[in-house]
N, C-alpha and C positions, 0 to 999 in steps of 0.2 A: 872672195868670189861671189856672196851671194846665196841664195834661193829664189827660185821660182817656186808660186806655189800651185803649179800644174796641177789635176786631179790624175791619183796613176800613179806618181813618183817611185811608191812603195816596189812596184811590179817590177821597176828595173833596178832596186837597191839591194844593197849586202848592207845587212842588218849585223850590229854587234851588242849581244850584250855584257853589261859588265856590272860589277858590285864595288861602289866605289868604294867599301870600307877596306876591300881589299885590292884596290888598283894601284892607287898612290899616295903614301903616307907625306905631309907637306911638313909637322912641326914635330915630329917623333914618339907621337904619342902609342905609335904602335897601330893606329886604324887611318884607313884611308881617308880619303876626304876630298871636296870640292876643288879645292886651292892645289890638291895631287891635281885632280884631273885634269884641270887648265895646263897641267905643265905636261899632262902627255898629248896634249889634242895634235901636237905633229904626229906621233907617234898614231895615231888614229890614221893621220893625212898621208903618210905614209904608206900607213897597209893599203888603203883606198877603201874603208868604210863608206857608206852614204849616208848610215844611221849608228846611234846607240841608243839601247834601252838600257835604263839605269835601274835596279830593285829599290825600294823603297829607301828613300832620303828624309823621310814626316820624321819629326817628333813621336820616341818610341820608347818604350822597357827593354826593347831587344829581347824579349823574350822569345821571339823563333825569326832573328833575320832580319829586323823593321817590318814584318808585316802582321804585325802588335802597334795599329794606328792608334797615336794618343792625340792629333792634330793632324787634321788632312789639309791646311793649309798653311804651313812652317816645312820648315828646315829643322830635323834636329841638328845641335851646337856639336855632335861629333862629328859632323859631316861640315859645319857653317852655318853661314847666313841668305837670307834672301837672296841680298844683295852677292851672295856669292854664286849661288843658283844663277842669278840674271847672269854675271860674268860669264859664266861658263856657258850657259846657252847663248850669248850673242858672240862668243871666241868659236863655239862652233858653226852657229849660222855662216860667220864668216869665212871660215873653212870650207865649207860647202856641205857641212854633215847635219843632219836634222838628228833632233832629242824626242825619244819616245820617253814617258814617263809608266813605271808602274802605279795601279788603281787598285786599290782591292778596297771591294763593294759587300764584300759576304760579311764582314766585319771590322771590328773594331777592337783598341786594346780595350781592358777593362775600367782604366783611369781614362780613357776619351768622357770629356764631360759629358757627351750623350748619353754614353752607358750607367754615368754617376748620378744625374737624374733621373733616368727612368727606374734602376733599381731602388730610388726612396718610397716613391708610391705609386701605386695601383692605377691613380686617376692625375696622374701630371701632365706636363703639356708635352714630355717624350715618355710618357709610360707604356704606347703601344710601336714603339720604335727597334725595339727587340723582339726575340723571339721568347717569350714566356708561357708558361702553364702549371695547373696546378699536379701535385703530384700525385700518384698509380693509389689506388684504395688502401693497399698499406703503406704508404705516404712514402716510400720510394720514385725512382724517376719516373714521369710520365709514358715513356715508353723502352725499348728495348735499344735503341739509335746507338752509334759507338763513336766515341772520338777519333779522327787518324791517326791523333796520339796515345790510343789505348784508355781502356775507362768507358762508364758513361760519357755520353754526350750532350748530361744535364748535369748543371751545379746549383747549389742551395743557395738563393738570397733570404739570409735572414732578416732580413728590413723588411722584402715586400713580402717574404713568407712564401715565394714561387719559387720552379728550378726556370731556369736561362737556358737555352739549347748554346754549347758552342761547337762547331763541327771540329776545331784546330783544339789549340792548351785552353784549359777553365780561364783564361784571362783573354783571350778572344771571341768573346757573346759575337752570335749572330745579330745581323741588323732583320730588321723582316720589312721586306720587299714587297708585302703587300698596302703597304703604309704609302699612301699617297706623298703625305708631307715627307717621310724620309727618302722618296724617292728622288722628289726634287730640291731635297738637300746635297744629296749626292749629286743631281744635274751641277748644280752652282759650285760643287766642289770642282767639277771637270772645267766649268766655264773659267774658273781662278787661275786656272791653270793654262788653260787654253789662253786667256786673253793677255797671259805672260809671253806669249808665242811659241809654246811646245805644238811638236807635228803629230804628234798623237799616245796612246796610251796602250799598254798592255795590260789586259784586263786578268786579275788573278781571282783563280776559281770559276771561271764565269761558269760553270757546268752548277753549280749547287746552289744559285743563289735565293733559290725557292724551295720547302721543305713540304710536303703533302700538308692539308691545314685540319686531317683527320687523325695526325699523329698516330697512324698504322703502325705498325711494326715492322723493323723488315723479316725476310725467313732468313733463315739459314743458307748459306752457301755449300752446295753439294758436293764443290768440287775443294772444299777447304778440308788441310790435313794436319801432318804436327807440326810441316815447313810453312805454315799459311800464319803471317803476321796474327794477333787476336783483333786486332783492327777490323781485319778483312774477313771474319767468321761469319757475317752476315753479306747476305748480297743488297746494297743499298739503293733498293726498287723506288723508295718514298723518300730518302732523302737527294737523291744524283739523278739530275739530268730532267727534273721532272718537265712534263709541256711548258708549263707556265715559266719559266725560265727564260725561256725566246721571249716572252715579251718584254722582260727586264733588256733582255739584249739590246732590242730593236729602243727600248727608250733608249739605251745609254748612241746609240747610233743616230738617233734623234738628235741628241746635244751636241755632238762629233760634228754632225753634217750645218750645224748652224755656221761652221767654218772653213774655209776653202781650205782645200789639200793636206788634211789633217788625217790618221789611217787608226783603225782599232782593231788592233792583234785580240787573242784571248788563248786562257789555258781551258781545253779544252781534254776531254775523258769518254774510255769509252775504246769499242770497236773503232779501225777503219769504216768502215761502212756508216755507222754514227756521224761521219765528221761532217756529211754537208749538210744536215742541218742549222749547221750555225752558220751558214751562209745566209741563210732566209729565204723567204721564198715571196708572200704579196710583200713584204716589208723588207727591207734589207740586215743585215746584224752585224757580225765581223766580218769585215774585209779580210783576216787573215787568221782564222782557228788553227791555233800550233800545232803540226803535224810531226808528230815523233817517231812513223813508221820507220825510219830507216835506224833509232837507237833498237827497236825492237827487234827489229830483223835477225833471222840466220844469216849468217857474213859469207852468203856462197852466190854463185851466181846464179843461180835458178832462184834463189830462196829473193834476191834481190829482185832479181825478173818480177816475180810475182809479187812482192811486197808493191812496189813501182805501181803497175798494172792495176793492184786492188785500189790502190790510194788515187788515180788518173779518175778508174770508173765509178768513183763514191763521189765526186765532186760535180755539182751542177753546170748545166751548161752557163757557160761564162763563168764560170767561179773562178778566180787565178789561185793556181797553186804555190804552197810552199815546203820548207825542207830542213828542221832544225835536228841539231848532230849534237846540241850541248845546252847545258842552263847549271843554274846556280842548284837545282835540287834534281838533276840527272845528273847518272855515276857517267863517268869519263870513259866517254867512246875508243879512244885510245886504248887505253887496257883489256880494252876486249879484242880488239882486232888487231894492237899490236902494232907498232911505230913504222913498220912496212904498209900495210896496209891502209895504214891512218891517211897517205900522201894518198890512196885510189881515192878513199872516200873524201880528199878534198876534191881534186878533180869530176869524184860524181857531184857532190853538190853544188860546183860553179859550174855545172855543163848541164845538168840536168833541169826542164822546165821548173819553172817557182821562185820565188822568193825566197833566197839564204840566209840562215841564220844559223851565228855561231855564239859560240860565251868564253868570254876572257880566256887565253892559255890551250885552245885548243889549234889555235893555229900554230903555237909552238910544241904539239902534239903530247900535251901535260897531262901525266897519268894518275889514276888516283894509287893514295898511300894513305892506309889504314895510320891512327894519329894514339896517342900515346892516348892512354883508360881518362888521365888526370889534366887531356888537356880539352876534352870533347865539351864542346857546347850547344848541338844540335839534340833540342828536344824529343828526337827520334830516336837518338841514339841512346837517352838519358833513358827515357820511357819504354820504349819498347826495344827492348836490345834484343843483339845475338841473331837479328834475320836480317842485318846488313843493310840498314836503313836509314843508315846515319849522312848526313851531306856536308860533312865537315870538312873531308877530302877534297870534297868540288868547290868549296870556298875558300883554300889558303889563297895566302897573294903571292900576287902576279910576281916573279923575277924579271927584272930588268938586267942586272948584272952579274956576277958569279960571288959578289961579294956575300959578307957573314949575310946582311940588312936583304940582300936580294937587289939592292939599290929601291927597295919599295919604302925599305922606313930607316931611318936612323936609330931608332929605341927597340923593343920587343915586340914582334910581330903578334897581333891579336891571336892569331891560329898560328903553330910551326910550320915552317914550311919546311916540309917534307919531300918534296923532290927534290933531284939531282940537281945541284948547280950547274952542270951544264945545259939545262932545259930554262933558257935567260934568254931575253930579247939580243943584248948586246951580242952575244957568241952568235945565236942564229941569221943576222942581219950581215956579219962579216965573213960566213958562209955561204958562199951563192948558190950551192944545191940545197938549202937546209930547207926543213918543213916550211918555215914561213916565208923565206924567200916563194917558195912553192905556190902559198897562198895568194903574197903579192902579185907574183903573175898570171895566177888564174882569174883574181877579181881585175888585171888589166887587160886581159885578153877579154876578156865577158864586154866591157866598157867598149872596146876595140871592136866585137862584130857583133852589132845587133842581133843577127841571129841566136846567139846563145840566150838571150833574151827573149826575145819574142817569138821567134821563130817557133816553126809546128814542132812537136816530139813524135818520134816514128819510132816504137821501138822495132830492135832485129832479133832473131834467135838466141839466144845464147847457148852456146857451144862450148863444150872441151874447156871449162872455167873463166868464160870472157863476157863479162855482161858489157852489152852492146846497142849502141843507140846513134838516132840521125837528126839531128837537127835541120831543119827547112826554112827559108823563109826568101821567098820570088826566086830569084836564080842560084843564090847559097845554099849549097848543102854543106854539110859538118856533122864527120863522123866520130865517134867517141868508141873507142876499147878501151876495157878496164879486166885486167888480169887481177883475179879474184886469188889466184894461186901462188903457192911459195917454189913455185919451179914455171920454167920458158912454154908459153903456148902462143899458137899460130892460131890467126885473125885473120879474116877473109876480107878483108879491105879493100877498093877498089884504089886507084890511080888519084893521086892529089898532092898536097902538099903537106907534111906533119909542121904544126906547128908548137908544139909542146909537148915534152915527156914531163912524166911525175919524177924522175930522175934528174930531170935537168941537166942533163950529161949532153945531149945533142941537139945538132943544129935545125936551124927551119930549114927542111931541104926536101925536095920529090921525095914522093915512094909509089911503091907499087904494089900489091895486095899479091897474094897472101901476105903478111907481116909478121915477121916472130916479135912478140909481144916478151920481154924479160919477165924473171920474175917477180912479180908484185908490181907490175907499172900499166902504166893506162899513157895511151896519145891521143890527141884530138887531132883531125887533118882535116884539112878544107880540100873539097874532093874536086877534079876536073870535072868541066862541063863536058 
């Protein structure tokens, strides 16, 4: 069917992401790959994606995930080839789904030749391409900085005799962003890609990618106790977030825009209130800084009201909003709220203003399960254990079937999978009230009336555990209840037409307000004129 490449696209798309190591295994090696994905892209066409964002596919160590770049322009061989890359983005072009690619600009692995040059000497032609300095008066690290992964956040190069700042594991050196030349090496990295025909990139880390260049220290964290990771014992004033940041942004949106209809998401840290500044302000930045208010929320309806509310009034005028519920290093929304509940929060985030984004397995409402001591690979978990930081859970693969493989690999699964085989594409598809059925016709109802789209968001009271909202747009209105509750509450609804339960048990037919709302269901009605 195509692409246009209209500017805007992103605004009316349901975004998906996925990890192809763990989507679909093609030759049994146990890890997913290119040659799987091509074979699920009906399976994409199906649900009714518009997008996927893929995590990192470069040439890697793997040593946290592929974002350990060893090549920012290849394919690593667990994944494929170029020419596998190009298949699969023109199997999707033609599908009508566009390919976000992950970016990550903060660094690099340690075997990236960049890094391998500049730590031989001092004065080479990438020796000011990292972050280096000499070390504290008693020749300790430069300053007090802390890895996410515990430790300093300085390693020794014995060659140049400096320490290397890396904010992630000692084998991911910072690049330093005040480097003219590295910055537009990084441009031409984005343009390789871009000129392959990818629709845009998700930017990882963009919040850090400039470090204070007085190598301050940070203080201490006030509010840190004996449950506060050692990562997080300082509050990182000098190294997160600093001004100089937005201008990295604003370049990498510079290179973006040299291309029509191409979109740049970002991971983004920080307060709600924080978040519109990566929107930009005389210059523009991301189109879409990942909004995670609704993983962080109290799961009530007031707590929801207000989460909504703060996140509408932190955004600049004309900023378009969005709404992500899942990723490859967030714990599974589902277990927190529970497989009842998980159906309202599909229907809040296909009804609610923004751009949707979800991650593999949450549309089949996939929970995390704590993984055996001997099979953990996440450097989080390795490194700083025991405060539940491990994301290993969030990356088993996907089930397709109920079979031993999952129907994902024929060999050994890289990570066990650890859920239930009945939490598999095949069972939920042949189920017409199942979660993902549920999903299906929410992202088809959205396509179906504009308004859920574009249309104004009005929010209403919420009462008696029903968070409650109106969509508008010229003469459509469209109401949304969503029963926050594990027992029957009545909604003040007016006269219209429902055309969806989270139940999927009933028909499109009149109603008329008040509405007893079940327990744990939300409807959407299109209201009479």
């Amino acid at each position: 069917m195509g692409l246009d490449r209209g500017d805007g696209w992103w605004r009316r798309a349901v975004i998906y992401e996925l990890a192809v190591v763990s989507f679909q295994d093609s030759d049994g090696d146990g890890k997913g790959d290119l040659a799987g994905l091509l074979q699920r892209i009906d399976y994409l066409t199906w649900l009714g994606v518009d997008a996927v964002w893929l995590t990192p596919i470069y040439p890697s160590p793997m040593g946290d995930f592929g974002y350990d770049i060893a090549d920012f322009r290849a394919v690593d061989p667990t994944f494929g080839t170029l020419a596998d890359f190009d298949r699969v983005l023109h199997a999707l072009h033609d599908a009508g789904i566009r390919l976000i690619l992950d970016f990550v600009p903060n660094h690099t692995s340690s075997e990236h030749p960049w890094f391998v040059e500049s730590s031989l000497s001092r004065t080479g032609d990438k020796a000011d391409w990292y972050l280096w300095a000499d070390g504290a008066a008693n020749g300790g690290p430069p300053n007090n900085w802390l890895s996410r992964f515990g430790g300093t956040a300085w390693e020794w190069s014995e060659a140049r005799r400096q320490f290397y700042c890396h904010t992630f594991l000692t084998q991911q050196p910072d690049l330093n962003w005040r480097n003219p030349r590295l910055q537009e090496a990084l441009a031409d990295v984005m343009r390789f890609w871009l000129d392959r025909g990818v629709d845009g990139f998700r930017v990882d880390a963009s919040a850090v990618l400039i470090k204070d260049d007085l190598l301050r220290d940070n203080p201490p964290n006030p509010d840190a106790g004996k449950e506060t990771p050692p990562p997080q014992r300082f509050t990182p004033v000098f190294t997160d977030d600093r001004p100089e940041t937005m201008g990295c942004i604003e370049m990498l949106r510079e290179v973006l825009d040299e291309y029509d209809g191409r979109v740049l998401c970002g991971e983004v840290q920080g307060k709600t209130d924080r978040i519109g500044h990566f929107y930009g302000s005389d210059k523009p930045r991301l189109h879409l800084p990942l909004n995670f208010a609704l993983l962080d929320s109290q799961w009530d309806a007031l707590s929801l009201q207000a989460t909504i509310d703060a996140y509408f009034n932190a955004l600049p005028k004309g900023a378009w909003p969005d709404w992500v519920i899942g990723g490859h290093d967030k714990q599974r929304v589902a277990s927190r709220i529970g497989p009842a509940q998980a159906r309202v929060l599909a229907m809040l985030l296909l009804t609610v203003r923004g751009t949707p984004f979800l991650y593999m397995g949450d549309e089949l409402g996939k929970q995390r399960s704590p993984l055996p001591r001997e099979s953990v690979q996440d450097p989080f978990e390795k490194l700083v254990p025991g405060f539940g930081l491990g994301r290993d859970p969030e990356r088993t693969p996907m089930r397709w079937d109920g079979s031993e493989g999952g129907g994902f690999t024929a060999g050994k699964p890289w990570l066990p999978m650890q859920d239930h085989r009945s939490c598999n594409v095949e069972q939920q598809q042949r189920d017409e009230r199942s979660l993902l059925q549920l999903y299906r016709q929410l992202i088809e109802l959205r396509r179906k009336h504009p308004c859920l789209v574009d249309g104004d968001y009005q929010p209403r009271r919420a009462r008696n555990d029903v968070l409650c909202y109106r969509r508008c747009q010229g003469q459509t209105r469209m109401s949304v209840g969503l029963n926050i509750a594990n027992e029957p509450r009545q909604w003040a609804c007016g006269e219209g037409i429902r055309l969806i339960s989270t139940h999927l048990d009933r028909a499109v037919e009149q109603v008329e307000g008040p509405i007893l709302l079940r327990a744990n269901e939300g409807i959407v009605v299109i209201e009479a004129l």
